[in-house]
Each structure stands twice: as C-alpha cells, then as structure tokens.
C-alpha positions, 0 to 999 in steps of 0.5 A, spaced: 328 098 575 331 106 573 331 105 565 337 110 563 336 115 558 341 116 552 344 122 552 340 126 544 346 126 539 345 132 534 348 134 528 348 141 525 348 143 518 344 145 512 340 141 507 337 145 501 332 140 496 332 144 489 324 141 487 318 143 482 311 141 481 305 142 477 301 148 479 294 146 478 289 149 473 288 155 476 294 157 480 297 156 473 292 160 470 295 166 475 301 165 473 300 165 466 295 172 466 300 174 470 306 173 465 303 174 458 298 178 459 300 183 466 293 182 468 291 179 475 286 173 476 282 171 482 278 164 483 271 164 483 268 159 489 263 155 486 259 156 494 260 162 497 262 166 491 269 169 494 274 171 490 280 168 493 287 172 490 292 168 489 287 163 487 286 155 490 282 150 488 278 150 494 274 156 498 278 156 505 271 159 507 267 154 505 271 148 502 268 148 495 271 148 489 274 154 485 273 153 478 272 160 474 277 166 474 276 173 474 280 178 473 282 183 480 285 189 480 290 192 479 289 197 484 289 195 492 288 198 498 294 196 504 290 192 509 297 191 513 304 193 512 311 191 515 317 195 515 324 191 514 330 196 515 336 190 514 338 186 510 337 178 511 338 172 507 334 170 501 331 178 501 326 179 495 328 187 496 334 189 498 334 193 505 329 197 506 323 195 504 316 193 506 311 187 506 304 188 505 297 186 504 294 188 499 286 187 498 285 188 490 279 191 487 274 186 486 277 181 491 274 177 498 282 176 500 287 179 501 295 177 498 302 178 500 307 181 496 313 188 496 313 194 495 318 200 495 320 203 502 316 209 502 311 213 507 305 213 502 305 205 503 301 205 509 294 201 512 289 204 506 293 207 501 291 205 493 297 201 490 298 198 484 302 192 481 308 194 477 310 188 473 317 186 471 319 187 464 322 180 463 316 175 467 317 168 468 310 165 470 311 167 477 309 172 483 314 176 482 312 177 475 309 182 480 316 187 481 312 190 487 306 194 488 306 202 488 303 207 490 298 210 485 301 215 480 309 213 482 309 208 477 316 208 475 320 211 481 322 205 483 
C-alpha cells in the first residue's frame, strides 16, 4: 500500500526575538575592563595555560576551567583579514571595511573584530584597539583596530 505524502506548506516571514542574559564571571570581567578602564583582559586556563581573548569559562583546548585574567595587548598582529566592499544589513561599519583576526600580545587566541579599509591592514600588520569615547560594556566598546601610529584618522 502507497502511503501519499502531503505536499510541505511553508510560511515565509521574519521573526526577531529581542533577549538578554548574564555574561558570567569572566566574560563580564572583559566587558568590564573594556568599558572602565579601556584595557583588554584574557582568561587563564587552569590546564594548559592559554590565554584565551575573548575570554570563556572553559579552555576550548583542553576543556579545564578559566578562572583568572590577564591583561593582553593592546597591540596585535593580523592573522587574517577580509575585505567587505558593499554595504549589508546590520553592518558594524559602513562600506568599505575589513574583518580581521587580530592576535593580541600575550594571548594563544586569536579575536575578531573591524578595522578601517586601508592597505596597511593586511596578514602581519601591528594594529591596535581605538576604544569608543561613550563605552557601554560591550566588544565594540572597541571602535576598531588601527594600524600603529594612525590613531586617530578614523
């Protein structure tokens, strides 16, 4: 016997779900450096050693706890970068800018964050964070990451 399958309905839309929840210990503790003292902070594992930024509470290496910070930075090196020539929605920059992976000294991880469109952002450049003026407890409490020595044309 031939069991007939019903044809998939389907109903596009939309659906946005405005949420909040606690950082945790030290993901707050980042957040917190970042906004009242323009510093940024690593977390320790507790077994292998890594300095993870931005921190967790657990090593995703090892798995063991992350329990102390340490302060990174500010200077990085571009591990990767990603040019973004258009505009899209929910862009944290207006067009043109670039993604990159910034490796801040003193840290095992590396983070992603923005920085200017310019030809000195590229894979071993020295950047480093220009905080935001007003900062809110937040990852872009850190404006973007420049190029050393161009703080300030952005």
């Amino acid at each position: 016997m031939e069991i007939k399958q019903p044809k998939l309905v389907c109903l596009e839309g939309e659906n946005k779900c405005p949420y909040r929840w606690s950082t945790g210990e030290m993901v707050g503790a980042f957040l917190t450096a970042l906004r009242d003292h323009q510093k940024i902070m690593g977390g320790v594992c507790t077994g292998c050693g890594a300095v993870i930024v931005p921190p967790s509470s657990y090593c995703e290496t090892c798995s063991s706890p992350v329990e102390e910070m340490r302060e990174v930075g500010p200077r990085g090196v571009v591990m990767s970068w990603a040019r973004v020539p258009e505009p899209f929605i929910d862009a944290p920059l207006p067009a043109p800018f670039r993604y990159v992976l910034v490796r801040l000294a003193g840290s095992d991880t590396s983070m992603v964050h923005v920085a200017p469109d310019d030809d000195n952002v590229r894979v071993g450049a020295i950047l480093i964070p220009e905080f935001r003026e007003e900062r809110r407890g937040s990852i872009t409490d850190i404006k973007w990451f420049v190029p050393e020595g161009s703080q300030g044309d952005g």
